[in-house]
RODO-2510 file (C-alpha; in nm, 4 decimals, decimal comma):
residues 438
     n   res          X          Y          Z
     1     x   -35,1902   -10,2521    -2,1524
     2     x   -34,9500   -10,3426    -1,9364
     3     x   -34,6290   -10,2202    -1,7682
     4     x   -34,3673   -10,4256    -1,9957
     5     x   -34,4214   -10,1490    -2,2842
     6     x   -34,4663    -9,8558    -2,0488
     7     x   -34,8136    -9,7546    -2,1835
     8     x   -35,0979    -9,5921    -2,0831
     9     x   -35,4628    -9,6521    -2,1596
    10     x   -35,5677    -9,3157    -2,2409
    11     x   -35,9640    -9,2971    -2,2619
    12     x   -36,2166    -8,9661    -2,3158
    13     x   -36,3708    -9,1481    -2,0067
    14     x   -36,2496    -9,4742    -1,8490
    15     x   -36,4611    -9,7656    -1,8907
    16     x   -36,4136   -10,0162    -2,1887
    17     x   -36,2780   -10,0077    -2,5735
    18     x   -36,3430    -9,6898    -2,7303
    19     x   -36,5400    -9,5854    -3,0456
    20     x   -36,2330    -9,4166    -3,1876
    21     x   -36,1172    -9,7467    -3,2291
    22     x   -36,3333    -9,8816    -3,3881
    23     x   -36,3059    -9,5496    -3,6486
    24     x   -35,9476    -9,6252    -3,6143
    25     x   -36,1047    -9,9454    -3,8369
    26     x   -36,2179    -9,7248    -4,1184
    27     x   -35,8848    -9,5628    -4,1674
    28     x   -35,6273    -9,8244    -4,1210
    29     x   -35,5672    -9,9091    -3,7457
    30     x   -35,5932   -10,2166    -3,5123
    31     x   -35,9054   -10,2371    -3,3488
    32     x   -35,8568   -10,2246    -2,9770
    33     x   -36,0640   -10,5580    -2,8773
    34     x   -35,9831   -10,8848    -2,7098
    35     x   -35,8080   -11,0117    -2,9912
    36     x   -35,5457   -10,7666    -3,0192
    37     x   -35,5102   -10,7029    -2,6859
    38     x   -35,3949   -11,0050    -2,5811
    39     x   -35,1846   -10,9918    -2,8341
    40     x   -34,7819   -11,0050    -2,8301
    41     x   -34,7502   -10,7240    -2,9417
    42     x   -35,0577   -10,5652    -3,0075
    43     x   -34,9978   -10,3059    -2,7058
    44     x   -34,7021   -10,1845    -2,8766
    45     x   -34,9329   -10,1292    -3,2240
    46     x   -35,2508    -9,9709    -3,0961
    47     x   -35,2109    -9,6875    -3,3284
    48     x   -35,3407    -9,5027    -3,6767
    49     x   -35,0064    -9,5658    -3,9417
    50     x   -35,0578    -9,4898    -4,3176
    51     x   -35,0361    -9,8268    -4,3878
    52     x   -35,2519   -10,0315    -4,2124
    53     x   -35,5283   -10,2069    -4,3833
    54     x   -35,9092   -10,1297    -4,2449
    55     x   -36,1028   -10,3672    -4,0468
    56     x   -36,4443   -10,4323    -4,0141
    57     x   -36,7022   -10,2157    -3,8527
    58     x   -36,9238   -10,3224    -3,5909
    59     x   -37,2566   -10,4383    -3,7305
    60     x   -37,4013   -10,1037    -3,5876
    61     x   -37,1677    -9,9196    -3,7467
    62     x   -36,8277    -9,7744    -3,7384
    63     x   -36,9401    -9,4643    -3,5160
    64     x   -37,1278    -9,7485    -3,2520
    65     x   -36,9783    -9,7745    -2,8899
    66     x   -36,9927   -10,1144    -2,7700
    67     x   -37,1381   -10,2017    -2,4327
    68     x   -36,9411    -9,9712    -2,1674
    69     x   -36,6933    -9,8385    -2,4704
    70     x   -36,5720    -9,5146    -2,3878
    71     x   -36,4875    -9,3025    -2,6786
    72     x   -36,1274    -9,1561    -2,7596
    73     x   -35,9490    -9,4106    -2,6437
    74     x   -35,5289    -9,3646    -2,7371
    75     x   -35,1993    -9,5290    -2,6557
    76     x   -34,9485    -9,3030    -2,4973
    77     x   -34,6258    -9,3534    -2,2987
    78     x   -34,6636    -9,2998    -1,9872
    79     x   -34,5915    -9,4053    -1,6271
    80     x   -34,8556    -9,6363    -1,4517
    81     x   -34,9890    -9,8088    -1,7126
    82     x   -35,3284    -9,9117    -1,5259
    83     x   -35,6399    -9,6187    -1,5068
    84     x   -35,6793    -9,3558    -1,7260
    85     x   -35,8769    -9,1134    -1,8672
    86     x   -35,8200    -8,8866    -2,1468
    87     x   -35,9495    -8,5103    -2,1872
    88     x   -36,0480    -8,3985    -2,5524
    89     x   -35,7942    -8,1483    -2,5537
    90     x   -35,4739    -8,4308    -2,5194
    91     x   -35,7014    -8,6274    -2,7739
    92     x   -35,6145    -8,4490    -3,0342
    93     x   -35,3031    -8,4738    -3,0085
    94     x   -35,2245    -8,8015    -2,9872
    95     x   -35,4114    -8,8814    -3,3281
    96     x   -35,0889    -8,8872    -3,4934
    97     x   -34,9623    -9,1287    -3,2532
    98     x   -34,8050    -9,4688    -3,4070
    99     x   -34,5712    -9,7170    -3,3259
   100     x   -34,3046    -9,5190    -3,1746
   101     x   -34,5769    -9,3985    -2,9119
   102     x   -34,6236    -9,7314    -2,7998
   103     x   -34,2867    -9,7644    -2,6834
   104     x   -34,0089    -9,7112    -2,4343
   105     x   -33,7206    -9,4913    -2,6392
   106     x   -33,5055    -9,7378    -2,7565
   107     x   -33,7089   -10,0264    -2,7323
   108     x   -33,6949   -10,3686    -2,9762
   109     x   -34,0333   -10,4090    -3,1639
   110     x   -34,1835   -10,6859    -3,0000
   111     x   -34,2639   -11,0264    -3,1642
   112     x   -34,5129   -11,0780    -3,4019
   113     x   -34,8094   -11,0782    -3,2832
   114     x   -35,0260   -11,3823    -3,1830
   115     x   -35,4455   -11,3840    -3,2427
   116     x   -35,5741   -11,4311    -2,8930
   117     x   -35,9353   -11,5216    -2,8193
   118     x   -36,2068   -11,3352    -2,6182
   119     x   -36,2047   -11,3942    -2,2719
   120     x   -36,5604   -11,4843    -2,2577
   121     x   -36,6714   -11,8341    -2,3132
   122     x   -36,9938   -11,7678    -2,2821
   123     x   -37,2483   -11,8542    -2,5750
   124     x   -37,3208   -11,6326    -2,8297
   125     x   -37,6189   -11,4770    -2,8735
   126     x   -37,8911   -11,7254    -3,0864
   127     x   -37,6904   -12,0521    -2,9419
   128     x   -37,9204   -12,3376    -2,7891
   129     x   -38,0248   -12,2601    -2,4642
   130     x   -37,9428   -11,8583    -2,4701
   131     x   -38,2152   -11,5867    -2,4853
   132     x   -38,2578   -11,3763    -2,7635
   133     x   -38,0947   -11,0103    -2,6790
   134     x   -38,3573   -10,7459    -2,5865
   135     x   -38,4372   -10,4595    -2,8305
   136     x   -38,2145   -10,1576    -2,7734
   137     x   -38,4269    -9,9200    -2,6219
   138     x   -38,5331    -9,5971    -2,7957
   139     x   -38,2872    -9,2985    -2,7897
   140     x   -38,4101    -8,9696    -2,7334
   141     x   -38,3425    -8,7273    -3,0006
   142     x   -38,0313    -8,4907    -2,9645
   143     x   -38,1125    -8,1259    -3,1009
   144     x   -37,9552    -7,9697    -3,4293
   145     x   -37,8273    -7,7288    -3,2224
   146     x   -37,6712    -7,7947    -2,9308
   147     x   -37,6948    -7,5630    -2,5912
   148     x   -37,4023    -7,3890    -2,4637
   149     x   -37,4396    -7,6192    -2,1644
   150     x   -37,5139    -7,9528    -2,2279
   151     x   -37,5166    -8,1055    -1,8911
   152     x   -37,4448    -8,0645    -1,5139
   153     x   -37,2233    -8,2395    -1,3066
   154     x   -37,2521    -8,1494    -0,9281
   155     x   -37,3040    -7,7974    -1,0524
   156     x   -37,0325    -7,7962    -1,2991
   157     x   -37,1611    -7,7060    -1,6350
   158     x   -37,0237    -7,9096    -1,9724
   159     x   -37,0126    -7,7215    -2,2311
   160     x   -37,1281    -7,8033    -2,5671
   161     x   -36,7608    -7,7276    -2,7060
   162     x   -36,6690    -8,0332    -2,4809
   163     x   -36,8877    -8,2871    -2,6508
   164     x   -36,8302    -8,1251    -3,0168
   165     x   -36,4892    -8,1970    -2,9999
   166     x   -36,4934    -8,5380    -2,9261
   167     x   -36,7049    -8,5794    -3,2033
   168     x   -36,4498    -8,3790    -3,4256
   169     x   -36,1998    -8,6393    -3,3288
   170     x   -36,4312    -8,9413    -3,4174
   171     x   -36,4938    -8,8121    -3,7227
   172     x   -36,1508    -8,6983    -3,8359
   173     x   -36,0556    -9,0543    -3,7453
   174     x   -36,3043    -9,1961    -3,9026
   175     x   -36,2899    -8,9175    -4,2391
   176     x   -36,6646    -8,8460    -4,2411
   177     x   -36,9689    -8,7711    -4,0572
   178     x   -37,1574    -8,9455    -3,7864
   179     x   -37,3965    -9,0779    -4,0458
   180     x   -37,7695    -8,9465    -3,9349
   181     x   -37,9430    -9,2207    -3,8082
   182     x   -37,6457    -9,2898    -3,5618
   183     x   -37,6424    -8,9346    -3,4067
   184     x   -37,8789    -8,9550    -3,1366
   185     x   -37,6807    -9,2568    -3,0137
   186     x   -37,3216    -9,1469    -3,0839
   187     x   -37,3625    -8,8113    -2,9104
   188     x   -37,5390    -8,9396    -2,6038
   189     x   -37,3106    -9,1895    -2,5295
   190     x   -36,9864    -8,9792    -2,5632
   191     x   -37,1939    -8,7184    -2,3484
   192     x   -37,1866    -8,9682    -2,1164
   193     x   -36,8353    -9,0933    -2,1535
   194     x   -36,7344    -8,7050    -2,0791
   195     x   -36,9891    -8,7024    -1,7848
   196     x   -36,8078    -8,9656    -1,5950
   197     x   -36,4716    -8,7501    -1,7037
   198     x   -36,5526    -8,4958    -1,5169
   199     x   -36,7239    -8,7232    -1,2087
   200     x   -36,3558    -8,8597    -1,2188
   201     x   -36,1634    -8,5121    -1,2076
   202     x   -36,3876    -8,4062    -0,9537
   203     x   -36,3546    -8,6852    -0,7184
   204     x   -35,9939    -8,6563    -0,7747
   205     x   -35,9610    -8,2862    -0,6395
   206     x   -36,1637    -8,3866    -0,3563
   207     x   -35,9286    -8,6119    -0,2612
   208     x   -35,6484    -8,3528    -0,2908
   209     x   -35,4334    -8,5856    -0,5815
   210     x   -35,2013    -8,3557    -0,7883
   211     x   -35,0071    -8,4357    -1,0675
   212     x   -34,6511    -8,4523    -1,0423
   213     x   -34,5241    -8,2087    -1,2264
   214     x   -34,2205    -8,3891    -1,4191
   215     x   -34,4861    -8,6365    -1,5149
   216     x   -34,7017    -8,3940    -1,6654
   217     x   -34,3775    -8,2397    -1,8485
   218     x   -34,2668    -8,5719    -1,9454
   219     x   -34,6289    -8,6452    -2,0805
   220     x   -34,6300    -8,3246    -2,2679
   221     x   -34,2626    -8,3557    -2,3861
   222     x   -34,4254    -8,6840    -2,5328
   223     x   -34,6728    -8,5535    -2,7178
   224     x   -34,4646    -8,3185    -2,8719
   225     x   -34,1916    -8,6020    -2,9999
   226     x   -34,4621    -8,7496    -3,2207
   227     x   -34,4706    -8,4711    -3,4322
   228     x   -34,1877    -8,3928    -3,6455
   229     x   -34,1193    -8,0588    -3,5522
   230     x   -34,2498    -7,8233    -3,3120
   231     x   -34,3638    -7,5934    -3,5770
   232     x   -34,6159    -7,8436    -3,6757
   233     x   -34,6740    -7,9127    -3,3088
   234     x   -34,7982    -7,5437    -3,2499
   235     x   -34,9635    -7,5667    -3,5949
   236     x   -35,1901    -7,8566    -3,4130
   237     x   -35,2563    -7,6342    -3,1448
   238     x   -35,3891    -7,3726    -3,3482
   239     x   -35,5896    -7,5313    -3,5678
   240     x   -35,7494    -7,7304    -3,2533
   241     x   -35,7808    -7,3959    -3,0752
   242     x   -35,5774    -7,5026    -2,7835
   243     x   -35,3206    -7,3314    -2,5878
   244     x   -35,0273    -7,5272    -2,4540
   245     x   -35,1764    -7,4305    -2,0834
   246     x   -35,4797    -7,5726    -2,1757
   247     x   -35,2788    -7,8859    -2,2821
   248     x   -35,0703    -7,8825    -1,9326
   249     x   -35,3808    -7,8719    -1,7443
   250     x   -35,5852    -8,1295    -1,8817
   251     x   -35,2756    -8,3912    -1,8877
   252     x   -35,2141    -8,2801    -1,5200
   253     x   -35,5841    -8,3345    -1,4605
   254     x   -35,5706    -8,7110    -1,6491
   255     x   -35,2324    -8,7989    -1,4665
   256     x   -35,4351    -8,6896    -1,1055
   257     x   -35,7204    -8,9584    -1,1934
   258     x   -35,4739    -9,2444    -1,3349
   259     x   -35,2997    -9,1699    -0,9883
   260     x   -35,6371    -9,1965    -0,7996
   261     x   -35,7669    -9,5004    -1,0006
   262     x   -35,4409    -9,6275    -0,9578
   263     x   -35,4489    -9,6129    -0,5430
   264     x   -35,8391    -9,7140    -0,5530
   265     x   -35,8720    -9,9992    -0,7809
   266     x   -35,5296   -10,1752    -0,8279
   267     x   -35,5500   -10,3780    -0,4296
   268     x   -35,8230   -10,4972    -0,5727
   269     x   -35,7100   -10,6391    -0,9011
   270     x   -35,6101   -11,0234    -0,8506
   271     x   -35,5593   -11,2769    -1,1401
   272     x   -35,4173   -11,6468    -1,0423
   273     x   -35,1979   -11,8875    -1,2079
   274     x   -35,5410   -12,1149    -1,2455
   275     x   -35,7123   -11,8315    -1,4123
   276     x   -35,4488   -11,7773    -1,6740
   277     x   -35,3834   -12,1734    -1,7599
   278     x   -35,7404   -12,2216    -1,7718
   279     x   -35,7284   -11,9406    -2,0274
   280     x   -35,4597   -12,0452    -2,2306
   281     x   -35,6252   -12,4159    -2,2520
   282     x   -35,9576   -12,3087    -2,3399
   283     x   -35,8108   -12,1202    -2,6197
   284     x   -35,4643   -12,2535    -2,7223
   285     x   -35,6092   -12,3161    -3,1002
   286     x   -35,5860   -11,9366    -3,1347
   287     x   -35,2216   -11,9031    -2,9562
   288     x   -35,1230   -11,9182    -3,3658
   289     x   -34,8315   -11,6292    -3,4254
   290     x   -34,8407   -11,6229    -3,8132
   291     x   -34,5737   -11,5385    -4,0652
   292     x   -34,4947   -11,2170    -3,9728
   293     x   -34,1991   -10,9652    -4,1314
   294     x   -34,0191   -10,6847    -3,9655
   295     x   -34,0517   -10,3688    -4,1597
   296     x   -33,9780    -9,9840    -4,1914
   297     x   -34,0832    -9,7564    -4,4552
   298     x   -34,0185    -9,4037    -4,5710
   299     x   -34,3910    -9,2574    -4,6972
   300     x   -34,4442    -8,9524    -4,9120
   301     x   -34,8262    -8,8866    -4,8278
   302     x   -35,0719    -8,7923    -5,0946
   303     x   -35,3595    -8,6366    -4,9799
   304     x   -35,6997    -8,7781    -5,1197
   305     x   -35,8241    -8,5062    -5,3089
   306     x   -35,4858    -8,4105    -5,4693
   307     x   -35,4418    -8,3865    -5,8410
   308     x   -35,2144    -8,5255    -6,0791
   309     x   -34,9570    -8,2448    -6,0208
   310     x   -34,9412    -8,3349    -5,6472
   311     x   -34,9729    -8,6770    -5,7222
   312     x   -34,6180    -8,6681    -5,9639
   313     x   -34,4891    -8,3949    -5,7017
   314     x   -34,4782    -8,6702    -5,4463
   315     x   -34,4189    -8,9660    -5,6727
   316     x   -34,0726    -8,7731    -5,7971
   317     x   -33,9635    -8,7272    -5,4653
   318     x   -34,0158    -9,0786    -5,3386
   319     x   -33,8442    -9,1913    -5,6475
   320     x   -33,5567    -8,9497    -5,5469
   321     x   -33,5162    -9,0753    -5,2479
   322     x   -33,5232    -9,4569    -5,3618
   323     x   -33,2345    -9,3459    -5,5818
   324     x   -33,0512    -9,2163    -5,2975
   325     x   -33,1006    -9,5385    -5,0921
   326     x   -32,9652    -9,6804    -5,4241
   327     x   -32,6196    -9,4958    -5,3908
   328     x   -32,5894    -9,6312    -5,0563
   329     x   -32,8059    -9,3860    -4,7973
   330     x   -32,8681    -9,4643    -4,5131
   331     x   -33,2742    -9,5559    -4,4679
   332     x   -33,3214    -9,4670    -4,1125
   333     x   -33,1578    -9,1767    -4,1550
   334     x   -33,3618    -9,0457    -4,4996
   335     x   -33,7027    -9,1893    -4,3306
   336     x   -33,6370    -8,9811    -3,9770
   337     x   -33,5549    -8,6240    -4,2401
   338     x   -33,8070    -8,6844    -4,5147
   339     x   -34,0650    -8,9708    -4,4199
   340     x   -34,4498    -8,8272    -4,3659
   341     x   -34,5246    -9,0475    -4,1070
   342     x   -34,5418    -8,8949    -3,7621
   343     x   -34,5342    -9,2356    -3,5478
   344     x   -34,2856    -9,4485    -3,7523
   345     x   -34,0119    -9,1629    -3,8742
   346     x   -33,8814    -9,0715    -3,5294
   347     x   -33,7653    -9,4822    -3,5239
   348     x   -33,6168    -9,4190    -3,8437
   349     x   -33,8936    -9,5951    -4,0144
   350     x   -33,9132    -9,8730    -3,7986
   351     x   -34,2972   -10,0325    -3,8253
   352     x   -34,2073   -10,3306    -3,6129
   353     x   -34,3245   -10,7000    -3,6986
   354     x   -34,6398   -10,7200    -3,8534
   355     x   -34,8776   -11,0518    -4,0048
   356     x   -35,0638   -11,0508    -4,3072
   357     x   -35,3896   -10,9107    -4,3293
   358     x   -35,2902   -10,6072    -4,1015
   359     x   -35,1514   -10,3582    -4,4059
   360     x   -35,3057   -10,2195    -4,6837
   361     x   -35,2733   -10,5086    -4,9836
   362     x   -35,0665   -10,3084    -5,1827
   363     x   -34,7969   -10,2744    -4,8933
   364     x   -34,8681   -10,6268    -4,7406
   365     x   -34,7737   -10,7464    -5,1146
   366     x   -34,4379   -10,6119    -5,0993
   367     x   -34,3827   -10,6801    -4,7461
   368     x   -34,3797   -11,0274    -4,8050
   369     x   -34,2544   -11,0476    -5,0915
   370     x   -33,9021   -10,9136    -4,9934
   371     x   -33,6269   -11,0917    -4,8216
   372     x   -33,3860   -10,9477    -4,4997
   373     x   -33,1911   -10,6342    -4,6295
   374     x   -33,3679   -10,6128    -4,9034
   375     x   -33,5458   -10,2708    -5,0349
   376     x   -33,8227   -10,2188    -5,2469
   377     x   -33,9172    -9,9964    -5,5470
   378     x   -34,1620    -9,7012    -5,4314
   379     x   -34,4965    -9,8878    -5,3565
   380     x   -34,8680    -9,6940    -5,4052
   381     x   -35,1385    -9,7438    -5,1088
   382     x   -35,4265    -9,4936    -5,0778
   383     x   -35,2057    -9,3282    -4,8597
   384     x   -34,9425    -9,2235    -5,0602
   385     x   -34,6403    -9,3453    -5,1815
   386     x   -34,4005    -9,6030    -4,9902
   387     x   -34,0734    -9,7349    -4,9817
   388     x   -34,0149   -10,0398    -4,7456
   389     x   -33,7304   -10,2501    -4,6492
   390     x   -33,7478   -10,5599    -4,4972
   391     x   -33,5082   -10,6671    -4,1647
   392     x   -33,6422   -10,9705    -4,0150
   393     x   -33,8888   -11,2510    -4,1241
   394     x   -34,0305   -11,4970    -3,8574
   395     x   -34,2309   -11,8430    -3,9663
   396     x   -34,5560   -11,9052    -3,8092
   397     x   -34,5981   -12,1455    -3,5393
   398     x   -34,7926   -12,2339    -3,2061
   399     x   -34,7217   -12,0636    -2,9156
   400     x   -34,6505   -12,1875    -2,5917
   401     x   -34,8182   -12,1414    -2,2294
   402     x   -34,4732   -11,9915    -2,0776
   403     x   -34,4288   -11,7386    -2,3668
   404     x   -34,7965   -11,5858    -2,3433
   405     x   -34,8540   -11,6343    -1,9538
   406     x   -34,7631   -11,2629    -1,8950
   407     x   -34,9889   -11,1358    -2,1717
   408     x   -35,2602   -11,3223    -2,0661
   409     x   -35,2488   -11,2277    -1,6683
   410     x   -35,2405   -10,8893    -1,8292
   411     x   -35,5058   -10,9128    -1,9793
   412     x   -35,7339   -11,0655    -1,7594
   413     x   -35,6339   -10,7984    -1,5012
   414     x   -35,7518   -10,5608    -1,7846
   415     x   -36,1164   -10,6990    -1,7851
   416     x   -36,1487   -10,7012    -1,3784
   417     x   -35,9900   -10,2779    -1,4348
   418     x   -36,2285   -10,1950    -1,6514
   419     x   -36,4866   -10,3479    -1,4500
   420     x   -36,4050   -10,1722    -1,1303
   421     x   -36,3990    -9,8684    -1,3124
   422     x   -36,6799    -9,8052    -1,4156
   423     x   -36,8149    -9,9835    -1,0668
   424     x   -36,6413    -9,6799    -0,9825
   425     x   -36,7647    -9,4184    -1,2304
   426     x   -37,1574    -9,5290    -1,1285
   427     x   -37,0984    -9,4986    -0,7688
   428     x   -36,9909    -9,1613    -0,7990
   429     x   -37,2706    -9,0985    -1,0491
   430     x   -37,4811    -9,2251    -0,7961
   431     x   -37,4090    -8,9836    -0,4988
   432     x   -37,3599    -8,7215    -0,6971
   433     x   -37,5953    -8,4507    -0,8948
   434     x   -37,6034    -8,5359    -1,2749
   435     x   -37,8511    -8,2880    -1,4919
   436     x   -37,8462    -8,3500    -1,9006
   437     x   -37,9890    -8,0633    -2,0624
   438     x   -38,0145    -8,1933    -2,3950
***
């Protein structure tokens, strides 16, 4: 993430890419690795949008955190831009974050996005002269039924509620269960992902950092812009049975550690101009921005159980407002009143420039198949029905060292962040008490 787009790498607890990510891949969204990362764009289009076509799991399956993942990772605007963590509560919220929560008010889309490769160059594993990867080791067993208190952290008790909610979120994102044989691993790692949370808020209050408090209003005046009306923002916090205090606190508690991370880790954060040519040369084949359009839709949702008379419900009101677009209606202006898409319809629709192979086939296919100004007929995906129109279309081509330089510095600054962070996060686990009671 970097500063250029204002965002902020949310996590449940800092350390690497998150599981919710990779769920993100089951229902539509941009996984968060080194691909799109280093991407143009890509910080600008972290986010769930119901159009988005799904991408791989993991071999270990969608619910699998990778090697130092931490789970319910999100985009959000924010102010630093460098360490953060995320508490459950401000999660949940941020779910129906999309494009426009990627960016500064106002702000262009950003170029199509480039592939970019990993930063490691390192063999993979099975390659001549590499050693076969150890067996995971065994994982004990988590109970059916969880304690009230499911670990201690210098005395502070997590409660099971904590850890039940992050898997609410997983599996909401991901729209079904942790399957069974994955359970055992999923919880215990997001246990420990929330563990290091509260290490984190801890060693924050010992150090007497506070939030600012127009950052935490601006934060929670975010959160509430990304749904479309605050009626369906309290809505949220009902059904997620938290209060708008609750919300305050834990963004005020998130902002204290990005602030903390911030002062700790940044001095120590150094990338060279040698490090990012070397990067660039050892991968230029993959600095490859493809054919990409620039698009914004209007989408009636249909939910995935609905029948035929919600089905016709919806499909008669997209096709009403295709005829009003017709008669000469403005489409930012219909898509900001009537389109069901929380992160695109505050931007009027706008979806930003996107490649093929990231949408759903049905809307990639008439995407691309549409010229600048032009509007299409209302288009079916599995998330509803669509109407998109078309402002911008780029050719491919290879890009250079001068126009990736920044993204790439960025990045690599990323990988030594993460690193220190959870150098960090075991250092205080170290010193301090941690009990797991599961």
């Amino acid at each position: 993430m970097n500063n250029r787009t204002g965002t902020l790498f949310f996590h449940l607890v800092v350390i690497r890419r998150s599981a919710a990510l990779w769920l993100e891949g089951q229902i539509g969204a941009e996984a968060q690795d080194e691909e799109s990362r280093l991407s143009t764009d890509a910080d600008a289009r972290l986010y769930q949008t119901p159009c988005r076509r799904a991408t791989a799991a993991p071999p270990a399956g969608p619910f699998a955190l990778r090697s130092g993942c931490a789970s319910g990772s999100v985009d959000c605007p924010g102010v630093h831009g460098v360490f953060v963590i995320k508490k459950p509560a401000v999660l949940l919220f941020l779910l129906v974050v999309a494009v426009s929560a990627c960016k500064k008010p106002g702000a262009a889309p950003a170029a199509a996005a480039p592939p970019a490769a990993s930063i490691s160059a390192s063999a993979q594993p099975g390659a001549p002269g590499t050693a076969a990867p150890a067996p995971a080791p065994a994982v004990k067993p988590v109970p059916a039924q969880l304690p009230d208190v499911v670990a201690r952290v210098n005395g502070d008790g997590v409660k099971k509620g904590e850890i039940e909610l992050a898997i609410k979120t997983l599996e909401d994102r991901a729209r079904s269960t942790v399957p069974p044989e994955q359970r055992d691993t999923v919880y215990r790692q997001v246990l420990d992902r929330i563990i290091g949370f509260h290490l984190l808020v801890q060693e924050a209050k010992a150090r007497k950092v506070v939030a600012p408090p127009w950052e935490v209003d601006a934060q929670v005046d975010q959160i509430k812009k990304q749904f479309p009306t605050e009626d369906a923002f309290k809505q949220m916090l009902q059904a997620r049975g938290v209060t708008l205090d609750q919300l305050r606190a834990d963004t005020a508690q998130t902002i204290a550690v990005n602030l903390m991370l911030k002062n700790e880790l940044e001095p120590v954060v150094k990338v060279t101009e040698a490090d990012t040519k070397t990067f660039f040369d050892q991968n230029r084949a993959r600095f490859r921005q493809d054919d990409a359009v620039h698009a914004s839709h209007i989408l009636i949702r249909v939910p995935e159980q609905a029948d035929v008379t919600a089905r016709a419900k919806a499909k008669t009101q997209a096709d009403d407002l295709l005829a009003q677009l017709k008669k000469g209606a403005a489409f930012a202006d219909l898509a900001k009143k009537y389109s069901q898409d929380p992160g695109s319809a505050p931007n009027g629709g706008d979806l930003g420039f996107f490649s093929k192979g990231q949408m759903v086939p049905a809307f990639e296919q008439a995407a691309f198949g549409l010229k600048p100004g032009q509007t299409s007929g209302v288009v079916e995906t599995p998330f509803g029905y669509h109407i998109i129109r078309v402002s911008e279309v780029k050719a491919g081509r290879d890009l250079g060292y001068d126009e990736v330089k920044a993204q790439i510095e960025e990045y690599l600054k990323q990988q030594v962040r993460e690193k220190k962070s959870q150098e960090f996060v075991d250092r205080l686990r170290a010193k301090g008490k941690v009990e797991i009671l599961l």
